[in-house]
C-alpha positions as CSV (number, residue, x, y, z in Angstrom):
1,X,0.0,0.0,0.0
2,X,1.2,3.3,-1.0
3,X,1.8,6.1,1.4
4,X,-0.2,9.1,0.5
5,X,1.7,12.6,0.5
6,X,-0.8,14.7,1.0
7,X,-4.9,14.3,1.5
8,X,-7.2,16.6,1.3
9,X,-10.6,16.3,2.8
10,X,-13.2,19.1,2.1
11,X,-16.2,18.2,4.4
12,X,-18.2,20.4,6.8
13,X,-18.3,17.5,9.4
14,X,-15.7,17.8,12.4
15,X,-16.7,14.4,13.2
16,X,-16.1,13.0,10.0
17,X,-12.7,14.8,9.7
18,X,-11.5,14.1,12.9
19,X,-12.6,10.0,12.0
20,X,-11.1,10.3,8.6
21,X,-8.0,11.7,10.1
22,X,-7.6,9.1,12.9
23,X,-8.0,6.4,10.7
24,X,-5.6,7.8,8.3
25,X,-3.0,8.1,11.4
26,X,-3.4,4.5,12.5
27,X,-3.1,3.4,9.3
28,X,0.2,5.2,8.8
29,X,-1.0,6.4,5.3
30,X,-0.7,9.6,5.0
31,X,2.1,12.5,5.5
32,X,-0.3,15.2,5.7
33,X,-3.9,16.9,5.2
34,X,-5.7,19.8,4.1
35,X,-9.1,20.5,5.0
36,X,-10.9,22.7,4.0
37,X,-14.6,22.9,5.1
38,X,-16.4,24.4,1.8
39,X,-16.0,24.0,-1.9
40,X,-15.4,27.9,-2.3
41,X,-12.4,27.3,0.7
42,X,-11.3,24.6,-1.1
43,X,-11.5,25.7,-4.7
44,X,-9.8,29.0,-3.7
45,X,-7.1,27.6,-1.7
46,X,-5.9,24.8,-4.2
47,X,-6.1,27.4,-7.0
48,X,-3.9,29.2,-4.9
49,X,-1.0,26.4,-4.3
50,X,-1.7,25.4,-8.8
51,X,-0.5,28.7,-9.2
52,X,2.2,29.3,-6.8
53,X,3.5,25.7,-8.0
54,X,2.9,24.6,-4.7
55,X,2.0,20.6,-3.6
56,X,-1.0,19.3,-4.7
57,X,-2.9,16.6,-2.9
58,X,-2.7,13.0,-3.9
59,X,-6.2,12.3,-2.9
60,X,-9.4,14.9,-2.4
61,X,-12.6,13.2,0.0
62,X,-15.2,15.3,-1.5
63,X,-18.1,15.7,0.5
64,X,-21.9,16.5,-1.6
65,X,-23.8,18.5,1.1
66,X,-21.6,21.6,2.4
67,X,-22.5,25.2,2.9
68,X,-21.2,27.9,0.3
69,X,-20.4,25.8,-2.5
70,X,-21.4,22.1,-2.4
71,X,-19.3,19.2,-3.9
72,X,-20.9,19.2,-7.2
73,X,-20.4,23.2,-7.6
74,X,-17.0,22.5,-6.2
75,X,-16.4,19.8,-9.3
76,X,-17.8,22.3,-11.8
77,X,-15.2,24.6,-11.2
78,X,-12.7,22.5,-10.5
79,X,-12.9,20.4,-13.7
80,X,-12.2,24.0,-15.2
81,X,-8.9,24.2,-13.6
82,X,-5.5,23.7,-15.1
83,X,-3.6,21.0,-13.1
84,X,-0.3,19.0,-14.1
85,X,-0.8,16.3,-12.0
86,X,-3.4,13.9,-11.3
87,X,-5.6,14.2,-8.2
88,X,-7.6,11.4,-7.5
89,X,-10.9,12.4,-6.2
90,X,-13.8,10.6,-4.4
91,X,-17.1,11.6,-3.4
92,X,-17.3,10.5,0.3
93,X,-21.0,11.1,1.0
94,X,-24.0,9.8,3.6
95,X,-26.7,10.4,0.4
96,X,-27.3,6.7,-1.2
97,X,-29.5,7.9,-4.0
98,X,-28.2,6.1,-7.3
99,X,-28.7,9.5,-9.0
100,X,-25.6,10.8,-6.8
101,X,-23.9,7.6,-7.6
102,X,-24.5,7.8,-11.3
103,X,-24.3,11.8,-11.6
104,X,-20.4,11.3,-9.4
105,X,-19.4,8.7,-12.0
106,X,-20.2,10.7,-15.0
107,X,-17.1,13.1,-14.5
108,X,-13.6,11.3,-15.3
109,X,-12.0,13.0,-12.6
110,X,-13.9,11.2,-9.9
111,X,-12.7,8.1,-9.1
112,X,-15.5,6.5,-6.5
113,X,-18.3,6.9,-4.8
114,X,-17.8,5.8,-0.9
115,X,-21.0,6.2,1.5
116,X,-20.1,7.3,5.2
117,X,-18.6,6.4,7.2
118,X,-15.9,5.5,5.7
119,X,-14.2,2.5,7.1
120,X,-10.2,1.0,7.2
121,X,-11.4,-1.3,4.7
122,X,-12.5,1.6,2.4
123,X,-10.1,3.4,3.6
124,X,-7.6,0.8,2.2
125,X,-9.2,0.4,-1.2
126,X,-8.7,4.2,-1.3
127,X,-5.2,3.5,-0.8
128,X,-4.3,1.2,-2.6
129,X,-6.4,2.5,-6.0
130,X,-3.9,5.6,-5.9
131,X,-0.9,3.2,-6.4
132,X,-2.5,3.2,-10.0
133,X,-1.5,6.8,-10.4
């Protein structure tokens, strides 16, 4: 299993990042985060680091249901963004509509659709489909 450089987690959940975080730890699979807690946060600050040639993330959990800018505003935009290296992002959610599911695999830059919690297990899977990149 690859170690992952640098995660990002855009979710407005404390809960969920602070789980996401812990499980990351114990897992010894990641060097660092970002979190950001909106799509406009998130959007703004990783436009930021693309153009001060800063480090990307590896990974981005992209939650559906924030304030400001939601996850599928934030994938609009972000879509529309230049980036030299590939970000592997999945839509960590709590909706189960197959609409989400279907609309989140229509966009080439998503790789998965994981429903919350999000376990080790998953966790690993996560992990181990970035070893692809």
């Amino acid at each position: 299993m690859k170690k992952i450089d640098i995660a990002c987690i855009i979710d407005d959940d404390p809960i969920f990042i602070f789980g996401v975080k812990k499980v990351m730890n114990l897992a010894d699979a990641c060097n660092s985060f970002l979190i950001y807690h909106n799509g406009k946060e998130a959007l703004d600050a990783l436009s930021s680091l693309i153009s001060t040639n800063e480090k990307l993330p590896d990974v981005i959990l992209l939650d559906l249901n924030m304030p400001i800018l939601d996850g599928w505003q934030f994938l609009e935009r972000f879509i529309k963004v230049p980036v030299s290296k590939k970000i592997i992002i999945y839509i960590v959610s709590s909706s189960v509509d197959p609409e989400d599911v279907l609309r989140a695999k229509s966009y080439e830059i998503v790789s998965n659709y994981i429903v919350k919690p999000i376990t080790m297990d998953k966790l690993i899977n996560v992990l181990e489909d970035t070893e692809n990149v």
